[in-house]
MDAnalysis code that builds the backbone (N, CA, C; Angstrom):
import MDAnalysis as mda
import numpy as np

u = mda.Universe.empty(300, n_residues=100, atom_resindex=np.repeat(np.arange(100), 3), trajectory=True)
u.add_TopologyAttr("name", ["N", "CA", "C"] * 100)
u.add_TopologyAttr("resid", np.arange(1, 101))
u.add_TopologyAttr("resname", ["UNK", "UNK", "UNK", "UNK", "UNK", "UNK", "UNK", "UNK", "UNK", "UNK", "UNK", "UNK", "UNK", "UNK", "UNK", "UNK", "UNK", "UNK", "UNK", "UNK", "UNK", "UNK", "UNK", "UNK", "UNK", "UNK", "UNK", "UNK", "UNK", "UNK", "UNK", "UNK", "UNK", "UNK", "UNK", "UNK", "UNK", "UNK", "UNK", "UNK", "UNK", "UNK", "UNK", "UNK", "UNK", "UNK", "UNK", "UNK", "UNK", "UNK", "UNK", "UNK", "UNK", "UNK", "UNK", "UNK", "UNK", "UNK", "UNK", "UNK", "UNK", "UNK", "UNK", "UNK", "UNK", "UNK", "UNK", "UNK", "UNK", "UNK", "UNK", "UNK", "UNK", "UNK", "UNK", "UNK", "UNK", "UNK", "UNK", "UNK", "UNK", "UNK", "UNK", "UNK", "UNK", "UNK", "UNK", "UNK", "UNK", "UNK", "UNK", "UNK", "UNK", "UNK", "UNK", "UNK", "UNK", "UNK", "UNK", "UNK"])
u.atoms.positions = np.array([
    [4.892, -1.014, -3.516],
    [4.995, 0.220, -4.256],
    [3.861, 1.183, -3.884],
    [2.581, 0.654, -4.027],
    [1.508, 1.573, -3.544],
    [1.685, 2.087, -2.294],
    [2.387, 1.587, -1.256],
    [2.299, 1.623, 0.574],
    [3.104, 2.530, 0.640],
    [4.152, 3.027, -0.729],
    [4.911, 4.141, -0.109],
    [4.992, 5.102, -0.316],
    [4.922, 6.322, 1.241],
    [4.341, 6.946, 1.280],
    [4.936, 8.349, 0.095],
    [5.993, 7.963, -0.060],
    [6.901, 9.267, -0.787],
    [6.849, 8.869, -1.916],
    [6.263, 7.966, -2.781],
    [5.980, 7.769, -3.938],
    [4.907, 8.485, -4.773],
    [4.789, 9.420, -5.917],
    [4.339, 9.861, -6.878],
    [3.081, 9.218, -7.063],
    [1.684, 9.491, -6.434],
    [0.425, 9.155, -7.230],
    [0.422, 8.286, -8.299],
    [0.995, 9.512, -9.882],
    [0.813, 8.707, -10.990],
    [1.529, 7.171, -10.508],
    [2.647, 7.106, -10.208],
    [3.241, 5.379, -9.940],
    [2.213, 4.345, -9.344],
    [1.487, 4.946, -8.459],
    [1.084, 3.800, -7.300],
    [-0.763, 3.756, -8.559],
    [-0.823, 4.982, -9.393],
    [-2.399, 4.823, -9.682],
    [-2.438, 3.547, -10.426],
    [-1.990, 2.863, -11.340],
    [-1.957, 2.057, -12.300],
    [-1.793, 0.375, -11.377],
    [-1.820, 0.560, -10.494],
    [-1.776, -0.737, -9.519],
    [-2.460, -0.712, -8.336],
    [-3.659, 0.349, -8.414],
    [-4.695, 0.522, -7.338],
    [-6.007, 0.564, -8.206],
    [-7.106, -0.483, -7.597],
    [-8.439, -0.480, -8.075],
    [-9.201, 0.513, -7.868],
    [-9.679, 1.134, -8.716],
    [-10.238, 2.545, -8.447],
    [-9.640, 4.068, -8.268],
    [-8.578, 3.464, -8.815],
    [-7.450, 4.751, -8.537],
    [-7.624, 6.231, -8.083],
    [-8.939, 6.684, -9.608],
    [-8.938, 7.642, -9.577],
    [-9.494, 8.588, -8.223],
    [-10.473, 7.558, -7.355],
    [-11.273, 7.870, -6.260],
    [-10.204, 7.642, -5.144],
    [-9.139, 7.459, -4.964],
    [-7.908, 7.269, -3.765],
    [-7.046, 8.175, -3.591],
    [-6.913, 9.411, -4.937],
    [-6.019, 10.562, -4.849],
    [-6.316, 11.307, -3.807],
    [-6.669, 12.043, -3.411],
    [-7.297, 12.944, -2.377],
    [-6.615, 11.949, -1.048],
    [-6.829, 10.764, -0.741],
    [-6.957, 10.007, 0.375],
    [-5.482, 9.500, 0.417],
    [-4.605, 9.290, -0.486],
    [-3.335, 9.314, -1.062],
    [-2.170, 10.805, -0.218],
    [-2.721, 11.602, -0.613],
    [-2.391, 12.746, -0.230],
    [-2.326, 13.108, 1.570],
    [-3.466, 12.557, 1.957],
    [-3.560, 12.694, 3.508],
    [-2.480, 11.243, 3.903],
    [-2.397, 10.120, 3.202],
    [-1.384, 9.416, 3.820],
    [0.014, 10.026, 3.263],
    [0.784, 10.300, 3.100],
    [1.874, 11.209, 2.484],
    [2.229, 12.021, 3.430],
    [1.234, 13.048, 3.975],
    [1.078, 13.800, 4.855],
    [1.692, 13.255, 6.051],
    [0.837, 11.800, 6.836],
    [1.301, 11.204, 7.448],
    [2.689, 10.329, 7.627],
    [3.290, 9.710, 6.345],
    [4.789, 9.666, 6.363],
    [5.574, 10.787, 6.616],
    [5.028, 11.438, 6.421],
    [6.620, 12.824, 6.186],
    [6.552, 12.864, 7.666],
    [5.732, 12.878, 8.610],
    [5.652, 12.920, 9.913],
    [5.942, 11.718, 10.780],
    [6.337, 10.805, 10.423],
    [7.342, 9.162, 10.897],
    [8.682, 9.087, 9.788],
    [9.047, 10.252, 9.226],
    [10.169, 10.035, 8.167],
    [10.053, 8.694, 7.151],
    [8.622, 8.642, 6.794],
    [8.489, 7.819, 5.289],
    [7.811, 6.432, 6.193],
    [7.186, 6.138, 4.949],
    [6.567, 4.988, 5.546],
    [6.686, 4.206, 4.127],
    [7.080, 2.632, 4.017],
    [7.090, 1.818, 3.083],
    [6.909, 0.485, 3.794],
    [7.066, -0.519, 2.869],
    [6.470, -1.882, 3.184],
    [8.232, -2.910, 2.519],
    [8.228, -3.456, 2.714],
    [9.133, -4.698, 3.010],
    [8.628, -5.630, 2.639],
    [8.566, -6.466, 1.738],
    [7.817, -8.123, 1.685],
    [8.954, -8.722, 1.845],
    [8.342, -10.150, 2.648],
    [9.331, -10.738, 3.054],
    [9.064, -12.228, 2.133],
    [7.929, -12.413, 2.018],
    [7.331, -13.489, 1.125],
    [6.148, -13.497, 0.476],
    [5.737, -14.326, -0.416],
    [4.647, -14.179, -1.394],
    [4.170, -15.706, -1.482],
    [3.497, -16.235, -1.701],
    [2.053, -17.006, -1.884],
    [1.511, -16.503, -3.490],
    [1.694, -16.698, -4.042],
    [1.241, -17.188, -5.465],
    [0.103, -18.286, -5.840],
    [-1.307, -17.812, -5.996],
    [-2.386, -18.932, -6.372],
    [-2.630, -18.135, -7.600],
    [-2.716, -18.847, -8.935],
    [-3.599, -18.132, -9.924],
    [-3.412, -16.761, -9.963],
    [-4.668, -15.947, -10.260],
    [-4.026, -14.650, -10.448],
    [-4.436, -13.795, -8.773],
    [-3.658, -14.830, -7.995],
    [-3.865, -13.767, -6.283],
    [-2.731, -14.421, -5.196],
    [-2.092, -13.402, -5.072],
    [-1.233, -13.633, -4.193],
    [-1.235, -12.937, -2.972],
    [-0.242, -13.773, -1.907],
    [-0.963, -13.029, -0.429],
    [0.753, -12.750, -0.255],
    [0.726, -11.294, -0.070],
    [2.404, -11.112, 0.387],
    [2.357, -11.153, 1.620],
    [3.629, -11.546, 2.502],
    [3.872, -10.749, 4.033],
    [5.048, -10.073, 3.826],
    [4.335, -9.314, 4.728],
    [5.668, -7.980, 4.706],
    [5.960, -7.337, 5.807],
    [7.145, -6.372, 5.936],
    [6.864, -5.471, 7.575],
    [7.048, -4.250, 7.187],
    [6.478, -3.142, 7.853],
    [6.254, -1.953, 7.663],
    [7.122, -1.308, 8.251],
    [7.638, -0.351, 7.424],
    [8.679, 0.036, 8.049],
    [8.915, 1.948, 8.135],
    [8.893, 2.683, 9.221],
    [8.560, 3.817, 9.227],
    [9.472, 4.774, 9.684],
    [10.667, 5.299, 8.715],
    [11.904, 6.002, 8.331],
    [12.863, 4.943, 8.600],
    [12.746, 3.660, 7.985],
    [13.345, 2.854, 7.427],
    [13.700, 1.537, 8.539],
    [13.111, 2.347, 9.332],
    [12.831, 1.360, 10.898],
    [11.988, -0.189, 10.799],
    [11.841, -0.825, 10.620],
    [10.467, -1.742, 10.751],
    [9.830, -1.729, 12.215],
    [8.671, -1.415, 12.003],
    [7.819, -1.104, 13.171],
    [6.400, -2.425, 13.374],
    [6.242, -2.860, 12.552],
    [5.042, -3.943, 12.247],
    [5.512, -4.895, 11.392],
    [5.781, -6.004, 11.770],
    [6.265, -6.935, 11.212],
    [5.707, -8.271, 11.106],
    [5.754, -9.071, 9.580],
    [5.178, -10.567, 9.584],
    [3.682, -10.005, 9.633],
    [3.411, -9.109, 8.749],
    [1.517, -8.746, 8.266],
    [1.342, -9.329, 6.668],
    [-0.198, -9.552, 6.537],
    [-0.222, -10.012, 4.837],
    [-1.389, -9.145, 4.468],
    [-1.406, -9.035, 3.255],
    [-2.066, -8.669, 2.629],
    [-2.505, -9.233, 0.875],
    [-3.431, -8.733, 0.523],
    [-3.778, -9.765, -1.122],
    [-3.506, -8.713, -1.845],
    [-2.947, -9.118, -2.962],
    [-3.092, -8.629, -4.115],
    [-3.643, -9.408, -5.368],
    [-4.135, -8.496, -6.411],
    [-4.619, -9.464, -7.684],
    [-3.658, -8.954, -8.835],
    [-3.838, -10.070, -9.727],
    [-3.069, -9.830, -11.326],
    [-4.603, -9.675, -11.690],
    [-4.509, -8.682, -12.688],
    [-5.363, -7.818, -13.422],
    [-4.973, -7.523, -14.606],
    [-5.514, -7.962, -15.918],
    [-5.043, -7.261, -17.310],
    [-3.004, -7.180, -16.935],
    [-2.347, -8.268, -16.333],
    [-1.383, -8.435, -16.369],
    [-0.703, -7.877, -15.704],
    [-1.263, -7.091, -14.465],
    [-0.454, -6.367, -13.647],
    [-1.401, -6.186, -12.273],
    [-0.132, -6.608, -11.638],
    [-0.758, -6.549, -10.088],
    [-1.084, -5.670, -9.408],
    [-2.787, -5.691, -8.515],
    [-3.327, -4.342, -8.256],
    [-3.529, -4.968, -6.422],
    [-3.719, -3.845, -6.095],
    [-4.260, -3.716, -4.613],
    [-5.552, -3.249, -4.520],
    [-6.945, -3.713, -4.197],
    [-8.435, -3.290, -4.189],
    [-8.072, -2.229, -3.173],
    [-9.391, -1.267, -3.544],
    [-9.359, -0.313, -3.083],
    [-9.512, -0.475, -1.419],
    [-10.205, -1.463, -1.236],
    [-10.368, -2.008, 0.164],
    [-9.234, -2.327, 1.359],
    [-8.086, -3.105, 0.453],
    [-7.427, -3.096, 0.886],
    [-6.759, -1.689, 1.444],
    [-6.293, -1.342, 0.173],
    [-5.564, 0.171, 0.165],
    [-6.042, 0.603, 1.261],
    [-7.508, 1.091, 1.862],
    [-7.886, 1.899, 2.448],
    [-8.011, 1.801, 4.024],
    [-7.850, 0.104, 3.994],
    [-7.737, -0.659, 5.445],
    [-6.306, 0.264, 5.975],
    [-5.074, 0.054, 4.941],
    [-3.754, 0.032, 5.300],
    [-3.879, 1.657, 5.405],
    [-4.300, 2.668, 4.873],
    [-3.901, 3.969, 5.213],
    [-4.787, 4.595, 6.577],
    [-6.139, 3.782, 6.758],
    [-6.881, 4.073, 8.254],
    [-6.055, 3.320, 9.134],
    [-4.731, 2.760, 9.243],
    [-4.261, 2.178, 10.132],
    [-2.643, 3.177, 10.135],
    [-2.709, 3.668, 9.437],
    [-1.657, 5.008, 9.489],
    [-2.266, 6.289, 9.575],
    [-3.398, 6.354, 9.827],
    [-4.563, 7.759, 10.709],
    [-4.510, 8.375, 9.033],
    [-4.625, 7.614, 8.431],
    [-4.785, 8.628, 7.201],
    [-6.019, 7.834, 6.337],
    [-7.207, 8.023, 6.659],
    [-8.624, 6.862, 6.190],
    [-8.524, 7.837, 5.133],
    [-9.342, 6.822, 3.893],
    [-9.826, 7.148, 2.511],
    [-10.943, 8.121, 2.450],
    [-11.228, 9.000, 1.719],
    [-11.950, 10.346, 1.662],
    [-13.053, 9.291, 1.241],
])
């Protein structure tokens, strides 16, 4: 949900650590989908330990999959699963769109 790129801020803020400091940097990846016709993520599987799970997924860019069989972590947090800001920011400097 956070990875995509045509998705609404408010949606993706409530499942990103640090949210409020990623808007701005949010915006420049957005920028960058509309210019590959959308960019989203695909999971293909999940890994479940406690409250951290490691998804794989393939990326897929105007509905294409272009990067495929990648993982990434997520945490359960106050009951809902977040992406660290770290992460987040790895995945949008790898779509030329780095965190402000």
């Amino acid at each position: 949900m956070v990875f995509d790129s045509a998705l609404d801020f408010s949606e993706k803020a409530p499942h990103l650590v640090d949210s409020a400091s990623l808007e701005s940097s949010n915006a420049g990846y957005a920028a960058a989908g509309e210019g590959v016709g959308g960019i989203t993520l695909e999971p293909t599987a999940a890994e479940v330990v406690g409250d951290a799970a490691t998804i794989t997924y393939n990326v897929l860019f105007g509905g294409v999959a272009t990067y495929e069989d990648l993982t990434g972590e997520v945490q359960l947090v106050d009951g809902t699963w977040t992406v660290s800001r770290e992460t987040y920011c790895g995945f949008l400097a790898s779509a030329r769109a780095p965190c402000l």
